[in-house]
MISE-861160 format. One record per residue: x, z, y of N, C-alpha, C, CB in turn; residue number from 0. Coordinates in nm, 3 decimals, always signed. Glycine has a CB too. Layout:
<firos>
{n.c1->X; n.c3->Z; n.c2->Y; ca.c1->X; ca.c3->Z; ca.c2->Y; c.c1->X; c.c3->Z; c.c2->Y; cb.c1->X; cb.c3->Z; cb.c2->Y; k->NUM};
...
</firos>
This chain:
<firos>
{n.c1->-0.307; n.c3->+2.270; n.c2->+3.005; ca.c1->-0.381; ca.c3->+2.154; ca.c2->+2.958; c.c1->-0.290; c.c3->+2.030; c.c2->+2.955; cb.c1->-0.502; cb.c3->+2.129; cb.c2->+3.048; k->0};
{n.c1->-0.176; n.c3->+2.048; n.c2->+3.054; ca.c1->-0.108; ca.c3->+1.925; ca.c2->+3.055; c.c1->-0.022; c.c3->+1.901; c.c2->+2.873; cb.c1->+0.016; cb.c3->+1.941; cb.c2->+3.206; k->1};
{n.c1->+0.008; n.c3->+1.992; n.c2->+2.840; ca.c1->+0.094; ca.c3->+2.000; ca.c2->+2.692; c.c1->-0.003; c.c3->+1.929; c.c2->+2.630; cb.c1->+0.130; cb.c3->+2.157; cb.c2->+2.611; k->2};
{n.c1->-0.129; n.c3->+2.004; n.c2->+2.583; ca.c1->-0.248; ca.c3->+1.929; ca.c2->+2.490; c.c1->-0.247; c.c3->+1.799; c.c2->+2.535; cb.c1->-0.406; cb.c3->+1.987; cb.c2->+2.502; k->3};
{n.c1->-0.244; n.c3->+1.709; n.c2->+2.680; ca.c1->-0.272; ca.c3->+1.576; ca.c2->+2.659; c.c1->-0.216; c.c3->+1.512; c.c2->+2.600; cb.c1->-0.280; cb.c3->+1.518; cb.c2->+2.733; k->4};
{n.c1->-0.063; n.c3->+1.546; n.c2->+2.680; ca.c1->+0.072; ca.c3->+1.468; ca.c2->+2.629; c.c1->+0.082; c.c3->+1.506; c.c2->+2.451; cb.c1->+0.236; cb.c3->+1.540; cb.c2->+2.731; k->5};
{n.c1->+0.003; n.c3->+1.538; n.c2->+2.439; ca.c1->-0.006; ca.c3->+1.575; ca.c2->+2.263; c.c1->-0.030; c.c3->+1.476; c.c2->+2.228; cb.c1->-0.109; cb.c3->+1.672; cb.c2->+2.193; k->6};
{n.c1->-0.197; n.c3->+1.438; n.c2->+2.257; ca.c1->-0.253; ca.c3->+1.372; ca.c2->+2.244; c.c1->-0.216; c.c3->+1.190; c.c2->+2.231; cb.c1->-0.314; cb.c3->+1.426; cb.c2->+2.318; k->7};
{n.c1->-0.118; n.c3->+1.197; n.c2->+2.351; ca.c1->-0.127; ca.c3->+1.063; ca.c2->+2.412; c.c1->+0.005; c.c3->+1.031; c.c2->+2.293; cb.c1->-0.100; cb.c3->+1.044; cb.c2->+2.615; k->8};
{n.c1->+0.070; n.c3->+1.124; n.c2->+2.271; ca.c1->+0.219; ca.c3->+1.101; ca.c2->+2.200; c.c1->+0.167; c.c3->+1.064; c.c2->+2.025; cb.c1->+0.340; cb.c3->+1.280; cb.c2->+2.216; k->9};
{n.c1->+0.032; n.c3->+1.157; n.c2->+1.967; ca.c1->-0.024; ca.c3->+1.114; ca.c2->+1.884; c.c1->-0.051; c.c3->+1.002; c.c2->+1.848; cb.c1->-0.086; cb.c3->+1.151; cb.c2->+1.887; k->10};
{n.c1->-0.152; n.c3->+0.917; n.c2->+1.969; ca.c1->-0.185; ca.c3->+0.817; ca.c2->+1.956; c.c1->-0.133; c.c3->+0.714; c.c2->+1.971; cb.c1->-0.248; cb.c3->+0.814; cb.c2->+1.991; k->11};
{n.c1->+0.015; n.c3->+0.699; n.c2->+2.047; ca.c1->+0.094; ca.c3->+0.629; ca.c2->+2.049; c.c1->+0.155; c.c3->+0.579; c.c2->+1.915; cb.c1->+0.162; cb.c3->+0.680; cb.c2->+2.125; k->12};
{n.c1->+0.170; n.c3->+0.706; n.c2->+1.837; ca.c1->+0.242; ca.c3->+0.681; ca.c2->+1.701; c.c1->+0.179; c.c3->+0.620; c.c2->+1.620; cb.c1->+0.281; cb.c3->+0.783; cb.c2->+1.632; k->13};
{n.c1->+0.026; n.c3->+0.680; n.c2->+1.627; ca.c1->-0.049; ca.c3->+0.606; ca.c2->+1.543; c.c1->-0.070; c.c3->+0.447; c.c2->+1.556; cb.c1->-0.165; cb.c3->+0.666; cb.c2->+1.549; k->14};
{n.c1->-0.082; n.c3->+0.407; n.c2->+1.695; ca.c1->-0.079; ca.c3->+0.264; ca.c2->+1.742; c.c1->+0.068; c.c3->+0.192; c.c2->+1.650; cb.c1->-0.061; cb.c3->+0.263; cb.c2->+1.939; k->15};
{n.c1->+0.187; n.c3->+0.249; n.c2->+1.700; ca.c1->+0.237; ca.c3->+0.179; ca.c2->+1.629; c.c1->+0.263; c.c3->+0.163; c.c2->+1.441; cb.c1->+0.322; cb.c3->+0.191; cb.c2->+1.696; k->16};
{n.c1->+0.231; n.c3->+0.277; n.c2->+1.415; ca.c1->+0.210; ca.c3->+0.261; ca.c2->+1.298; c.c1->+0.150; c.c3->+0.145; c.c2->+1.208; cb.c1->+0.159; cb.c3->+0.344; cb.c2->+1.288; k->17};
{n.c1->+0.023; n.c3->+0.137; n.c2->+1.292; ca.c1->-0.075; ca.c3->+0.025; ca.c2->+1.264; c.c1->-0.008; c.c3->-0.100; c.c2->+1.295; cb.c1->-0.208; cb.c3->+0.036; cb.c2->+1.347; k->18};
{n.c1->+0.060; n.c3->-0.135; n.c2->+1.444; ca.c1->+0.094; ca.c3->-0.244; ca.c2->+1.429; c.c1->+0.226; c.c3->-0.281; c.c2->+1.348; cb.c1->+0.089; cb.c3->-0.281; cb.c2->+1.540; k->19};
{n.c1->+0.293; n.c3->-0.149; n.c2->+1.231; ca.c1->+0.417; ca.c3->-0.226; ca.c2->+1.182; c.c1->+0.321; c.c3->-0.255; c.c2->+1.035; cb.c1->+0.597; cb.c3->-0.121; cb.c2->+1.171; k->20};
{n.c1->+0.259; n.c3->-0.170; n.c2->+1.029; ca.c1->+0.153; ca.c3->-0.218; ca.c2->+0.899; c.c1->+0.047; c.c3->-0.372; c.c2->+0.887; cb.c1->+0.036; cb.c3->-0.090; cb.c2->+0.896; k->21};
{n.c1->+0.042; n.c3->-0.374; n.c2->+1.006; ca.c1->-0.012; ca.c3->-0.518; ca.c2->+1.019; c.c1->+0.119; c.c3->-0.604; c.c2->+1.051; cb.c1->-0.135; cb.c3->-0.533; cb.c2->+1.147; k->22};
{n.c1->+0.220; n.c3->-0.602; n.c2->+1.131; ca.c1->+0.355; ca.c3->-0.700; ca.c2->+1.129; c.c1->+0.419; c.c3->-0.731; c.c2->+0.934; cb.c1->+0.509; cb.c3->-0.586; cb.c2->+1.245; k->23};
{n.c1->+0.421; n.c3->-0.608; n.c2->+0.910; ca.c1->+0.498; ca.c3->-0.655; ca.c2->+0.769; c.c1->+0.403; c.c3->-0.655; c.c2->+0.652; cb.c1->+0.626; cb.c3->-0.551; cb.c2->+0.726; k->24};
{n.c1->+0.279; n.c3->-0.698; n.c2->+0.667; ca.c1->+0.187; ca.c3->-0.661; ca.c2->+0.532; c.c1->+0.216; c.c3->-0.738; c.c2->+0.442; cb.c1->+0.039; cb.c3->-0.670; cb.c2->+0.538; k->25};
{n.c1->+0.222; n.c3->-0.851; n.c2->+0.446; ca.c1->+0.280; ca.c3->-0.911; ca.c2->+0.302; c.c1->+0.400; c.c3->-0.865; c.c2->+0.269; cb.c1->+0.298; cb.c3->-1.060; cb.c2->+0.296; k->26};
{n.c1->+0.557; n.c3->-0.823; n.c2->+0.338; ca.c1->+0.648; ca.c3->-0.729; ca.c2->+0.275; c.c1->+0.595; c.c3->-0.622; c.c2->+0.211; cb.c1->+0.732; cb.c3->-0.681; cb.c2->+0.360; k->27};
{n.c1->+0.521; n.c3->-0.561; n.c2->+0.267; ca.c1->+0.485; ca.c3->-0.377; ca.c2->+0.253; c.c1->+0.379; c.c3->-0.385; c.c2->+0.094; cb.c1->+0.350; cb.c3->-0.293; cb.c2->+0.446; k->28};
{n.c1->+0.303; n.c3->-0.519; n.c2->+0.110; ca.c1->+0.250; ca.c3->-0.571; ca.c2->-0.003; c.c1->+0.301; c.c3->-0.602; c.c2->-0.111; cb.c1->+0.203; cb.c3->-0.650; cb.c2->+0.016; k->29};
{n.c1->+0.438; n.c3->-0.636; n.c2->-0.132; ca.c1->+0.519; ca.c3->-0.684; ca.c2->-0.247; c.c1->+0.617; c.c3->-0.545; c.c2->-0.276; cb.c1->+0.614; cb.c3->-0.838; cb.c2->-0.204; k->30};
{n.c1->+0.648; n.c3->-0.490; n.c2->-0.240; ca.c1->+0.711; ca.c3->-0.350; ca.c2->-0.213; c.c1->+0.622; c.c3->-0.258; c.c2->-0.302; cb.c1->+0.708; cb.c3->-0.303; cb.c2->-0.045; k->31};
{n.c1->+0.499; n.c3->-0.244; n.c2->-0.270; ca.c1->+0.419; ca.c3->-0.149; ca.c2->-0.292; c.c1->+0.370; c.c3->-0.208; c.c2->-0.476; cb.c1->+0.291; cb.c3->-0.144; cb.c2->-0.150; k->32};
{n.c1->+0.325; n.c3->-0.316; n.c2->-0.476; ca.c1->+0.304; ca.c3->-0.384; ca.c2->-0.631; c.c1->+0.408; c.c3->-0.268; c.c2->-0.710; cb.c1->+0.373; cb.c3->-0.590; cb.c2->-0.650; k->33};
{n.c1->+0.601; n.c3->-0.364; n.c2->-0.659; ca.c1->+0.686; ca.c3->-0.358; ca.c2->-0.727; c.c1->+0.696; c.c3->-0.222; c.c2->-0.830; cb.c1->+0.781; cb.c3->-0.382; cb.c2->-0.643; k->34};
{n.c1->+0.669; n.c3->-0.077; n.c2->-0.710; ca.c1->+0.687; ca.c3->+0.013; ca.c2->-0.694; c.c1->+0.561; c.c3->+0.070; c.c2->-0.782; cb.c1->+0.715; cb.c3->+0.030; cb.c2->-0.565; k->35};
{n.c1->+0.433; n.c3->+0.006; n.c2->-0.771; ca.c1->+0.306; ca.c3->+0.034; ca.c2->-0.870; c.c1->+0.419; c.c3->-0.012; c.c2->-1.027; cb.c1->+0.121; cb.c3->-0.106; cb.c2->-0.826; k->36};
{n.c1->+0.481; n.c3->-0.109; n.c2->-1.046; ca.c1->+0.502; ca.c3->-0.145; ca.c2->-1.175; c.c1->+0.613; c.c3->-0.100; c.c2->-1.232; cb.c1->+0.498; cb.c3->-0.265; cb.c2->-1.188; k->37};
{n.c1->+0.724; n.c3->-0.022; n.c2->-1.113; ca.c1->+0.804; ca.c3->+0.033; ca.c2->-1.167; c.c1->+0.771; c.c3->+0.198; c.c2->-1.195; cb.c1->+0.910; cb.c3->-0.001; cb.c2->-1.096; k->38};
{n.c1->+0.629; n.c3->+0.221; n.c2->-1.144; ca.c1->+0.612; ca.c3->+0.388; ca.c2->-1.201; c.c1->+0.631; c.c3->+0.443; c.c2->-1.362; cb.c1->+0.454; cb.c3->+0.432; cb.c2->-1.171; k->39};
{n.c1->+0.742; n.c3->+0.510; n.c2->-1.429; ca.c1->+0.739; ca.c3->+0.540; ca.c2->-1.579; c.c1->+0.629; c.c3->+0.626; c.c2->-1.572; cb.c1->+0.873; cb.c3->+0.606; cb.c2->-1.651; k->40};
{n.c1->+0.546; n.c3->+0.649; n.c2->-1.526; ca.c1->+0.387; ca.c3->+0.758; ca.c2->-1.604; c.c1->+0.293; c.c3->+0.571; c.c2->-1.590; cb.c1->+0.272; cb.c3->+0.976; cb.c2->-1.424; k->41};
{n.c1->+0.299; n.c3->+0.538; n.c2->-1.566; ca.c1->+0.202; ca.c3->+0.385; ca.c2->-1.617; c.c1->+0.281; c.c3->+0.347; c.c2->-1.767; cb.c1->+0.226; cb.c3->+0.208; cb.c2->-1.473; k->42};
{n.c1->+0.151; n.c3->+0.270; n.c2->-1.809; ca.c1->+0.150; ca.c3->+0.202; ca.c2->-1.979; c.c1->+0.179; c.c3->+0.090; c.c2->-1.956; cb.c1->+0.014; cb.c3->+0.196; cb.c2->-2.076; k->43};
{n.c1->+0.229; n.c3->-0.028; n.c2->-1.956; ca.c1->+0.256; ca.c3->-0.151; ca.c2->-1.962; c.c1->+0.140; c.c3->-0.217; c.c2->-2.067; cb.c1->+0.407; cb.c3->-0.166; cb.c2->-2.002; k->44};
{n.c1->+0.095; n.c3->-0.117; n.c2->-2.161; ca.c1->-0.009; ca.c3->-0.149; ca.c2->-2.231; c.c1->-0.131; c.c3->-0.189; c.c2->-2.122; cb.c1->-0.039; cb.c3->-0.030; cb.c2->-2.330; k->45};
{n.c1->-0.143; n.c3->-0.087; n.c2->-2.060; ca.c1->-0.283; ca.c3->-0.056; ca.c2->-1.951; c.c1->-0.340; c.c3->-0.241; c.c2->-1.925; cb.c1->-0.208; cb.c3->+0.048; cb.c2->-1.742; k->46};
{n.c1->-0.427; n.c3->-0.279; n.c2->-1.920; ca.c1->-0.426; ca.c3->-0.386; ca.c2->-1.839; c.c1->-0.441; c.c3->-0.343; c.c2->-1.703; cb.c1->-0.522; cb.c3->-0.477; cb.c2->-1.876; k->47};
{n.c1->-0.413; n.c3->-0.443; n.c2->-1.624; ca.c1->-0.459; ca.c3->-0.459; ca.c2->-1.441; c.c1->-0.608; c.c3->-0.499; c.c2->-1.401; cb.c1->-0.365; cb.c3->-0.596; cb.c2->-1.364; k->48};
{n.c1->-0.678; n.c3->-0.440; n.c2->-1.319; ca.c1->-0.828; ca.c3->-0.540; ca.c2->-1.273; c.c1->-0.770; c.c3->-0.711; c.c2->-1.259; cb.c1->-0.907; cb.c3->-0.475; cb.c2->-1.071; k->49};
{n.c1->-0.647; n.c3->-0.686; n.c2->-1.206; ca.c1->-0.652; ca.c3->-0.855; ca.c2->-1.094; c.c1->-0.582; c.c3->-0.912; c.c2->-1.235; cb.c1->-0.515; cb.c3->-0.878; cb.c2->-0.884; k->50};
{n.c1->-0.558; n.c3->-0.858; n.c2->-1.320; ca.c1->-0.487; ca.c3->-0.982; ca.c2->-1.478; c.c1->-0.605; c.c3->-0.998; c.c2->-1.523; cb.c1->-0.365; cb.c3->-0.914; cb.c2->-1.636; k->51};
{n.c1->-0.664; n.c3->-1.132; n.c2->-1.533; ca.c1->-0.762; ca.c3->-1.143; ca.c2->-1.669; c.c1->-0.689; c.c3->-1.119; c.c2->-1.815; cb.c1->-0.827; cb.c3->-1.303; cb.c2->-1.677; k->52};
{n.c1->-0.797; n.c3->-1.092; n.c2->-1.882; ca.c1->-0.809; ca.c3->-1.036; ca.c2->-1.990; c.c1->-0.735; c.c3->-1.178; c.c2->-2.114; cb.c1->-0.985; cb.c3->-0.983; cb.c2->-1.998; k->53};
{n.c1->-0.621; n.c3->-1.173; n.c2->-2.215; ca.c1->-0.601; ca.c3->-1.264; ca.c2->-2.248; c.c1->-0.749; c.c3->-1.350; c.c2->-2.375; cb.c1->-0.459; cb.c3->-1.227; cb.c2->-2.287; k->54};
{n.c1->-0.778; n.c3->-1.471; n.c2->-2.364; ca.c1->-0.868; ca.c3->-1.541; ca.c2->-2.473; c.c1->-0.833; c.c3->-1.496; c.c2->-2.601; cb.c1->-0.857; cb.c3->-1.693; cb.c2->-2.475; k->55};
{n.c1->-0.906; n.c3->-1.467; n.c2->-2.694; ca.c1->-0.886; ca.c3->-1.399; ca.c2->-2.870; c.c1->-0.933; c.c3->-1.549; c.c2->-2.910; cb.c1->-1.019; cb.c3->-1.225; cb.c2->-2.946; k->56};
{n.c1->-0.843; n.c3->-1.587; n.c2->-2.986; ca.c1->-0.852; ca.c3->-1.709; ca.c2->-3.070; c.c1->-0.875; c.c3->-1.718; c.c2->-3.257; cb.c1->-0.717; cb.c3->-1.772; cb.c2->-3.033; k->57};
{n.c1->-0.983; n.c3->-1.652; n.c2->-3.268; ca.c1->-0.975; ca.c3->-1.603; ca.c2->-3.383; c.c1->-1.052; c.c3->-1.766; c.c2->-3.483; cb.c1->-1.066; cb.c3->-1.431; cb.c2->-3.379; k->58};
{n.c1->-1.075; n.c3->-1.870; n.c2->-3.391; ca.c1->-1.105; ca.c3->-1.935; ca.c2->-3.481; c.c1->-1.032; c.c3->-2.022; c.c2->-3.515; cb.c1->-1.194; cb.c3->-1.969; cb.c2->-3.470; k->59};
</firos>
């Protein structure tokens, strides 16, 4: 039983820190992750984004 705790405890350790480097660098990990959304070649540059509004049609 002692193996399974130290499993356990070594699990949750990792996971703890995980969380806290994800909360320390979120605005890095945030600009990183965009970049990396916009440098994927299977995306359209056509596509729009939710967070871009849509450009005004000026047809008059």
């Amino acid at each position: 039983m002692g193996k399974a705790k130290e499993a356990v405890v070594v699990a949750g350790a990792l996971a703890l820190v995980w969380v806290a480097i994800e909360l320390a660098l979120k605005p890095f990990l945030g600009k990183a992750r965009d970049s990396i959304d916009k440098s994927d070649p299977a995306r359209d540059p056509d596509d729009q984004d939710d967070d871009v509004p849509a450009a005004a049609d000026d047809d008059a």
